[in-house]
C-alpha positions as protocol buffer text, in pm:
chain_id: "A"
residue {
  index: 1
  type: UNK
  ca { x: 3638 y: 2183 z: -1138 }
}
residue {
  index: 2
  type: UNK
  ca { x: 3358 y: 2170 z: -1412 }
}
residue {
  index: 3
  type: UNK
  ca { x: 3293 y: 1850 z: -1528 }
}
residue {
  index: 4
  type: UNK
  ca { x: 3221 y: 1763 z: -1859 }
}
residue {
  index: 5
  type: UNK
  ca { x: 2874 y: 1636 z: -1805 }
}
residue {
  index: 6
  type: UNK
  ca { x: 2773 y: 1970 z: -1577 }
}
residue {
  index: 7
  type: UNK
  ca { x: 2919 y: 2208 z: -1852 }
}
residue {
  index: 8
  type: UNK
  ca { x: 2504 y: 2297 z: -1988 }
}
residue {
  index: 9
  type: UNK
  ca { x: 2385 y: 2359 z: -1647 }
}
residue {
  index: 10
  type: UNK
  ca { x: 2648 y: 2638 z: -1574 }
}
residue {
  index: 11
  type: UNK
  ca { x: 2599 y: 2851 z: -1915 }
}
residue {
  index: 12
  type: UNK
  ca { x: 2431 y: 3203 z: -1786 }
}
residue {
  index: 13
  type: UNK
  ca { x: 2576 y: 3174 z: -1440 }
}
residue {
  index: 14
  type: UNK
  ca { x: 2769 y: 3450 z: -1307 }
}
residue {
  index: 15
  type: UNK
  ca { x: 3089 y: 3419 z: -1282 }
}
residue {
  index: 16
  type: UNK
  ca { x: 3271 y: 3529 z: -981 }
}
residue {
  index: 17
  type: UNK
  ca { x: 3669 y: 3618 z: -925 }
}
residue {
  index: 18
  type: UNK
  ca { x: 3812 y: 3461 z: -562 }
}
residue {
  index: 19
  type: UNK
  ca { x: 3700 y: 3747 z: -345 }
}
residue {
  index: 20
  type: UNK
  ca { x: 3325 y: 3721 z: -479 }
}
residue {
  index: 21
  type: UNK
  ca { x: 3343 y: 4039 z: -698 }
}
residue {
  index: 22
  type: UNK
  ca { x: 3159 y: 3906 z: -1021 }
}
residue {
  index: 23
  type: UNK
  ca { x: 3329 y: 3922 z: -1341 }
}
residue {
  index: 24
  type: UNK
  ca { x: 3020 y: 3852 z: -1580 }
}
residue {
  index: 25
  type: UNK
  ca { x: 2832 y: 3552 z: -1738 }
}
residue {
  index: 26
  type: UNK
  ca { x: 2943 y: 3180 z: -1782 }
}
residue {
  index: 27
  type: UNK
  ca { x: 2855 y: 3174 z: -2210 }
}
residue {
  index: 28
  type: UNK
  ca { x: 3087 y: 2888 z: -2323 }
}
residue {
  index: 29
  type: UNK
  ca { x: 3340 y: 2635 z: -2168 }
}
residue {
  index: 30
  type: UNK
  ca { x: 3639 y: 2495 z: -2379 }
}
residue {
  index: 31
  type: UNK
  ca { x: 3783 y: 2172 z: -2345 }
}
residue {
  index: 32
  type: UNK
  ca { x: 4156 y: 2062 z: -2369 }
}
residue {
  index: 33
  type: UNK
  ca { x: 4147 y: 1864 z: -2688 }
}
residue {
  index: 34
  type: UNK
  ca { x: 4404 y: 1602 z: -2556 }
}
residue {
  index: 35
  type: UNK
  ca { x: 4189 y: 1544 z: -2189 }
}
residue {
  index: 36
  type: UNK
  ca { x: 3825 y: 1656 z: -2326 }
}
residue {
  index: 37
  type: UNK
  ca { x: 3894 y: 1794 z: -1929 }
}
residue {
  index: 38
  type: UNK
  ca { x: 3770 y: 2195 z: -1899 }
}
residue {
  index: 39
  type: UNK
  ca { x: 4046 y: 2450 z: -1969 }
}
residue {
  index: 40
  type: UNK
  ca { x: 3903 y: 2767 z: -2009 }
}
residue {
  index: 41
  type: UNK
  ca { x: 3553 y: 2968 z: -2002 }
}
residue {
  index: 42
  type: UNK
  ca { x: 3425 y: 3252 z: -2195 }
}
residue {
  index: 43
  type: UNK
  ca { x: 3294 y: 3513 z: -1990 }
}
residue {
  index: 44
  type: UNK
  ca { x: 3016 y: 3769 z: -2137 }
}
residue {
  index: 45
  type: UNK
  ca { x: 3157 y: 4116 z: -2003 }
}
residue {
  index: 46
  type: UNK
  ca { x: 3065 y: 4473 z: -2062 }
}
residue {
  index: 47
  type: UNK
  ca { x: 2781 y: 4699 z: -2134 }
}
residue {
  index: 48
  type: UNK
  ca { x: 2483 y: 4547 z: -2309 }
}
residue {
  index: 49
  type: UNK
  ca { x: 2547 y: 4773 z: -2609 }
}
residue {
  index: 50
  type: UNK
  ca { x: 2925 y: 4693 z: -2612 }
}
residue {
  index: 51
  type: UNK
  ca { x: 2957 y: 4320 z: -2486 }
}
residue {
  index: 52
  type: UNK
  ca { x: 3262 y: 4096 z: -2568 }
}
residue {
  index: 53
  type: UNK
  ca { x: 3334 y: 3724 z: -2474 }
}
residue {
  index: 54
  type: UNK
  ca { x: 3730 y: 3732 z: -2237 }
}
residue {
  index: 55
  type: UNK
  ca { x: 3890 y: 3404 z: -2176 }
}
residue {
  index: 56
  type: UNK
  ca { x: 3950 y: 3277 z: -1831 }
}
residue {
  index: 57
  type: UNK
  ca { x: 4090 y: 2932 z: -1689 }
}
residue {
  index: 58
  type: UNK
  ca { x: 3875 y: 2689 z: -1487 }
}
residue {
  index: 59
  type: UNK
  ca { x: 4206 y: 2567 z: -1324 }
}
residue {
  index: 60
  type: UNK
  ca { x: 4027 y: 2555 z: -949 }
}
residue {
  index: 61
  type: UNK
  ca { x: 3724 y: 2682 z: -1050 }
}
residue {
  index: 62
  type: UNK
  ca { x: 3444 y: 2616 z: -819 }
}
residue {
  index: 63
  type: UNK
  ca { x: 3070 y: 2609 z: -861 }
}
residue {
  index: 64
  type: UNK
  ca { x: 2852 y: 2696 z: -627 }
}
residue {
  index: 65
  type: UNK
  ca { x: 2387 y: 2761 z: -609 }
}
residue {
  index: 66
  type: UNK
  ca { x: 2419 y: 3010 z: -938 }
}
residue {
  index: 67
  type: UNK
  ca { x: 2783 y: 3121 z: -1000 }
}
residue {
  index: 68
  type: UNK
  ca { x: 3109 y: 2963 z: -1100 }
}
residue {
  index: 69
  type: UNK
  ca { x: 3442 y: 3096 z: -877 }
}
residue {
  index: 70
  type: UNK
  ca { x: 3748 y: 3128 z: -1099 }
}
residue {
  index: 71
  type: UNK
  ca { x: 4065 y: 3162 z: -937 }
}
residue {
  index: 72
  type: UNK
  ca { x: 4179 y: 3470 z: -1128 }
}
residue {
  index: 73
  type: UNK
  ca { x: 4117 y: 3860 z: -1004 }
}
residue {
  index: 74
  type: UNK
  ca { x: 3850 y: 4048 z: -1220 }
}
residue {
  index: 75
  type: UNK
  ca { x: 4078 y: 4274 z: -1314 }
}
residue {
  index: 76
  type: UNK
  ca { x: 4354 y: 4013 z: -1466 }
}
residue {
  index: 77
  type: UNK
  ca { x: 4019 y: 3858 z: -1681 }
}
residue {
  index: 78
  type: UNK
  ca { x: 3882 y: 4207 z: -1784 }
}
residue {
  index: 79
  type: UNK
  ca { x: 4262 y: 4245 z: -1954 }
}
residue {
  index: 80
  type: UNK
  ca { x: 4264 y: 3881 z: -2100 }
}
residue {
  index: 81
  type: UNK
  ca { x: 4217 y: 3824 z: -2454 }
}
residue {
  index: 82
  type: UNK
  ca { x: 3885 y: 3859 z: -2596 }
}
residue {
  index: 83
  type: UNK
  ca { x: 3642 y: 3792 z: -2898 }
}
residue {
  index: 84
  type: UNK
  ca { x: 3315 y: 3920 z: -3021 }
}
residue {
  index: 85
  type: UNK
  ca { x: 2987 y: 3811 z: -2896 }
}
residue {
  index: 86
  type: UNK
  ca { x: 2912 y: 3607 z: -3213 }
}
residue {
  index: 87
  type: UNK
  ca { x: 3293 y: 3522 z: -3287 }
}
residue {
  index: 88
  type: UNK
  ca { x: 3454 y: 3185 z: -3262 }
}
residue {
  index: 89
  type: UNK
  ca { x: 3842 y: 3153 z: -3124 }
}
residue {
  index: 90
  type: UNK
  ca { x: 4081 y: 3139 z: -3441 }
}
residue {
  index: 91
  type: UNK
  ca { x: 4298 y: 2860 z: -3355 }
}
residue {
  index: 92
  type: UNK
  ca { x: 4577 y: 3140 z: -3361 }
}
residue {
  index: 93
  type: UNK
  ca { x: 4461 y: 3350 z: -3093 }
}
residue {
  index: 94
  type: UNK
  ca { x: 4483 y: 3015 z: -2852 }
}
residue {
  index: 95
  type: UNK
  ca { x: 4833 y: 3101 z: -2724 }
}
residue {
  index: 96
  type: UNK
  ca { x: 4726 y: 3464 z: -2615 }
}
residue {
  index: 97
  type: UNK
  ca { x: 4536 y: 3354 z: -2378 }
}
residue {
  index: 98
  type: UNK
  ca { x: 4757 y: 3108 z: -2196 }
}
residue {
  index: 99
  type: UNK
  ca { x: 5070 y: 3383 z: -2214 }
}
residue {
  index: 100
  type: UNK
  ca { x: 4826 y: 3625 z: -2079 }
}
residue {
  index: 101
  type: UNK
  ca { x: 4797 y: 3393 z: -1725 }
}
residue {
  index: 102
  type: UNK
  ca { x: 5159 y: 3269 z: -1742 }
}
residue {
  index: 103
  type: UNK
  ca { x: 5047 y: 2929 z: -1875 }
}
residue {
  index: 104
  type: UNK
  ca { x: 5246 y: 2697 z: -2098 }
}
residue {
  index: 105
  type: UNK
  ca { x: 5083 y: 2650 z: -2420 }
}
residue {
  index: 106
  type: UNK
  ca { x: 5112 y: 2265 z: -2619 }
}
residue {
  index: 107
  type: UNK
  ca { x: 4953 y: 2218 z: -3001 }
}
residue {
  index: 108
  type: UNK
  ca { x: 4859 y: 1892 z: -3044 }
}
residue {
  index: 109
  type: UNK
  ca { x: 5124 y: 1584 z: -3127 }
}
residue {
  index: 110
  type: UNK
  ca { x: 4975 y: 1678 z: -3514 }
}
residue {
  index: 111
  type: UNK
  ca { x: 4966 y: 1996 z: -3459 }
}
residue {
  index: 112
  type: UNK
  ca { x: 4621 y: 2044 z: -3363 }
}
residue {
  index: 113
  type: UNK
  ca { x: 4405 y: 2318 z: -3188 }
}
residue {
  index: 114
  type: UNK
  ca { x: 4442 y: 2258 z: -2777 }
}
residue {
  index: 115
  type: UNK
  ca { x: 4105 y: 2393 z: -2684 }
}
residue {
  index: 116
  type: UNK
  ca { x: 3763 y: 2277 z: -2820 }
}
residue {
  index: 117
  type: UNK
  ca { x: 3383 y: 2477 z: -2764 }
}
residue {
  index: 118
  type: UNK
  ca { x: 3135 y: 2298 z: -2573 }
}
């Protein structure tokens, strides 16, 4: 698992599904806003001319000289929701992304967003 203090030093690292078959770049880690623990990673995908940012869990994930192993198939993430290269996640396009790996998805006691950029 990431750990909060290593989350700079893994941005631009490939990022690589359980059978080694690389998915794309390491561009942004989000943090559960209730454990400030790593939750999920954005993952730069797709031709340079028509790049987008999917969402993939670091539940597992392990790092490694250069690339960060997620536990999910490349073809699972390459379906997962997704946002624009310069986009930010709308706090209502959160639950997507667990539904979309069979994860159960919690606001906040107050309502509040569940994952947080790094």
């Amino acid at each position: 698992m990431i750990r909060p203090a290593d989350i700079r030093e893994w941005r631009n690292h490939d990022v690589v599904d359980l059978q080694g078959h690389k998915i794309g770049t390491l561009e942004a880690v989000y943090v559960d806003t209730a454990t400030d623990e790593p939750a999920v990673a954005t993952v730069r995908t797709g031709l340079p001319t028509r790049q987008r940012l999917v969402f993939v869990p670091l539940d597992d994930a392990v790092l490694g000289p250069g690339y960060v192993r997620v536990s999910h198939d490349r073809a699972d993430v390459k379906k997962a929701p997704s946002i624009g290269t310069d986009d930010i996640l709308p706090a209502e396009q959160e639950e997507p992304i667990f539904q979309h790996y069979g994860m159960e998805y919690r606001q906040g006691v107050g309502g509040e967003r569940r994952l947080a950029r790094r």
